[in-house]
N, C-alpha and C positions, 0 to 999 in steps of 0.2 A: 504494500500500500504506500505509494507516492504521495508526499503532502509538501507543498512550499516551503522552502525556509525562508522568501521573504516575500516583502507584497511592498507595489508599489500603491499608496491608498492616496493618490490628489498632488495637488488639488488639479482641479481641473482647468484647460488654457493655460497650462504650466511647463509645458514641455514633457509632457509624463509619455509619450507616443514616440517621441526620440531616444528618451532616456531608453525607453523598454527594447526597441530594436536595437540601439548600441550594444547594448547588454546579451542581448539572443545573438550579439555575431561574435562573442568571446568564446573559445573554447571551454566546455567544464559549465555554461550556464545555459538554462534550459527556461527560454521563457513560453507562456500558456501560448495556444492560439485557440480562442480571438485574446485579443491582448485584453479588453477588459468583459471579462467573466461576469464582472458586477454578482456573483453568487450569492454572497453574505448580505446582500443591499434590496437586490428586487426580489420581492415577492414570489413571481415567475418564475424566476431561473432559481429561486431556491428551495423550491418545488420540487426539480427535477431532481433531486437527492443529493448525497454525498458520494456514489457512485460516478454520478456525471463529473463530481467535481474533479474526484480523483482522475478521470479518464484523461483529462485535460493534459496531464503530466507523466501519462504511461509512457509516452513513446521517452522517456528521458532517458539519458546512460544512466548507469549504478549512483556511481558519484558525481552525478552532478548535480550543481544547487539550482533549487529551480523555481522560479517567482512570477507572479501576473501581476495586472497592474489595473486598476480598477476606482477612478476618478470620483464614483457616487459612494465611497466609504467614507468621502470626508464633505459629506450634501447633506449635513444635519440643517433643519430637523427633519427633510423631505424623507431621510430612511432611520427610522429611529432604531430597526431592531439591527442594525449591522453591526456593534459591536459585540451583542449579547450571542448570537448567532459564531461569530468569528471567535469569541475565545473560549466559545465551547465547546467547538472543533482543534483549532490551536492555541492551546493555551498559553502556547511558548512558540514567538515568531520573532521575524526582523523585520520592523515597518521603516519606509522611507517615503517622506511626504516634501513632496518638491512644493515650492511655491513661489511665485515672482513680486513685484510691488502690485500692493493692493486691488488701486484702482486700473493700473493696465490688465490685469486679469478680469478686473467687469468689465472693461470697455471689450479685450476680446470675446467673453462671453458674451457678452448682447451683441457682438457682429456673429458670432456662429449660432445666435437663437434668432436675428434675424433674416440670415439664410435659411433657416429650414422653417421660417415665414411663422414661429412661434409668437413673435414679437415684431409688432408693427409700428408702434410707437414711438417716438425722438429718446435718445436714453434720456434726457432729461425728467420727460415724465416715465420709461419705464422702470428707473431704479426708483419709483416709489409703488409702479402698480405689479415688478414681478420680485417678491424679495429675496430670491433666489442669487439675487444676482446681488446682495449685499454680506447675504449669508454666505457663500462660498468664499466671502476673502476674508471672513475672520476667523484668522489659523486660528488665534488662540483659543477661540470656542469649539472649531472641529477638533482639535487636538490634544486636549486637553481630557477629553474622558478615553483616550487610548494610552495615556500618561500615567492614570491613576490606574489602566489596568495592566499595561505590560511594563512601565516602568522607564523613566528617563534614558537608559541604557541603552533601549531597545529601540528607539527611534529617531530617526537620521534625518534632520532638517536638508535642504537642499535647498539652493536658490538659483530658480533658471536660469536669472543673471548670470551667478558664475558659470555657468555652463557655455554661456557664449561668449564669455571672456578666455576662460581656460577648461575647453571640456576635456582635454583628455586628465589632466590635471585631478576635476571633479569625475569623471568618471571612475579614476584611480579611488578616489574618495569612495564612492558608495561600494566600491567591488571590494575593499578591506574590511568596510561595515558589513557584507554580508558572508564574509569568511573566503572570498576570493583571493586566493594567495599568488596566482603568474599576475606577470606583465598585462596591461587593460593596450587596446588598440582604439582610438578613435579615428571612425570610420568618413571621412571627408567627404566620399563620394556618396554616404547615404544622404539623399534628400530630408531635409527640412518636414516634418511630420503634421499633418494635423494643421494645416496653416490656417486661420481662420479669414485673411482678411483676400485668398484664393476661393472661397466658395463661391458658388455658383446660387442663388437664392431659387429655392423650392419652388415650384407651382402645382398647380392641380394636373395629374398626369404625369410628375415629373421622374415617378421611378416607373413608369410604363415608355415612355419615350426615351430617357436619357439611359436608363440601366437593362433594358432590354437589348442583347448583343446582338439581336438582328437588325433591328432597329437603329442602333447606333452603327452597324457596318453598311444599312441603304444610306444612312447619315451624311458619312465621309464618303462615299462612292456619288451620291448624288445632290448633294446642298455643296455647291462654293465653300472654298475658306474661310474667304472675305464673307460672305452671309453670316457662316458658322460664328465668327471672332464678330461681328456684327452683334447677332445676338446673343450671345454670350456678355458682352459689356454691358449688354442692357440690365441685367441679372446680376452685375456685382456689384458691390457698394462700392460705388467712385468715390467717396470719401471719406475719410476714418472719421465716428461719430465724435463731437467736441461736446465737453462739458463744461454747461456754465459755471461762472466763479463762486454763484451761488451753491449750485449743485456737487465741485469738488471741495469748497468751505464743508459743508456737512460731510461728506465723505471721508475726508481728514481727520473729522471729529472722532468720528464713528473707530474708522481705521486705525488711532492714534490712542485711541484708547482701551480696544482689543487687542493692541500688540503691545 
């Protein structure tokens, strides 16, 4: 029976989708697919048992360490029961919770809820109508009851930041936290993960036309480029959303006093 030695739990818009595939191209480390399982968090998928969970990690070698990585373990209070669920399975883990400055992780979240057309509103008004998006940058409140359960020891702050100043550096960093003992390689030619401010915004139809492989191969065989990249630009935010002075005044507050 295969179980993780570590998990990557958040935050989400943090780079957690780079870190995971860096990690999956070291020898000796075995990450899930799909990269976030979200198990311990949705209801759904924690249904399907602890058979399923296990399964995720059969194909790993003997010894190797082997971790998922799962953004909605740290979306309190939308999943209350993921931590009671997670250390009753493991009661002894290695968690690592990446996270960036505050307010660039809501402004990327509200551009990747605005693509999948959740969120229609200026962030101005909707970091008061979805509070999702306020709660997700206060580590200290997501973090703080995996603190009291597995203990200061066991949980590896991370800052996307440094990751883009010096990743192979911080990569080095999280592969000793989770008992990784060779040389780490960072991978230059893997692409940029999860980019939010590259989606393409949702429509009605939009996983019947755009994800359907036949569809998409009459697509390019008979729509122009120039159409294609046409409309394509019409569907992505041309602008990165700004927040009023008002709106990041309170956000600082907020921010400044969570951390």
């Amino acid at each position: 029976m295969t179980k993780p030695n570590f998990i990557i739990i958040g935050a989400m818009k943090s780079a957690t989708s780079t870190l995971h595939e860096q990690l999956a191209l070291q020898p000796g480390i075995f990450m899930s697919t799909p990269k976030e399982p979200n198990f311990f968090s949705d209801d759904d998928v924690y249904q399907l048992g602890l058979n399923w969970y296990q399964g995720l990690f059969e194909s790993a070698n003997r010894n190797d360490i082997c971790g998922e990585s799962s953004t909605h373990y740290t979306k309190l209070p939308d999943y209350p029961h993921t931590l009671d669920r997670m250390s009753s399975y493991l009661p002894e883990i290695k968690l690592v919770y990446v996270i960036r400055h505050p307010v660039e992780r809501l402004v990327s979240h509200y551009i990747h809820q605005w693509s999948q057309n959740v969120i229609r509103d200026d962030i101005n008004t909707a970091i008061d109508l979805f509070p999702e998006l306020i709660n997700y940058s206060l580590y200290s409140m997501q973090i703080i009851p995996y603190i009291e359960q597995y203990g200061r020891e066991n949980i590896l702050l991370v800052f996307s930041e440094a990751f883009r100043k010096e990743p192979e550096l911080e990569l080095a960093r999280v592969a000793r936290f989770i008992g990784y003992d060779k040389p780490v390689t960072w991978h230059e030619t893997l692409p940029e993960q999860n980019v939010s401010n590259q989606r393409v915004r949702r429509f009605k139809g939009y996983n019947l036309i755009v994800n359907n492989p036949i569809l998409a191969s009459l697509r390019r065989s008979l729509v122009p480029r120039g159409l294609r990249d046409f409309v394509k630009q019409q569907l992505v935010m041309k602008e990165r959303p700004e927040l009023t002075t008002r709106s990041l005044e309170k956000l600082e507050k907020i921010f400044n006093d969570d951390l």
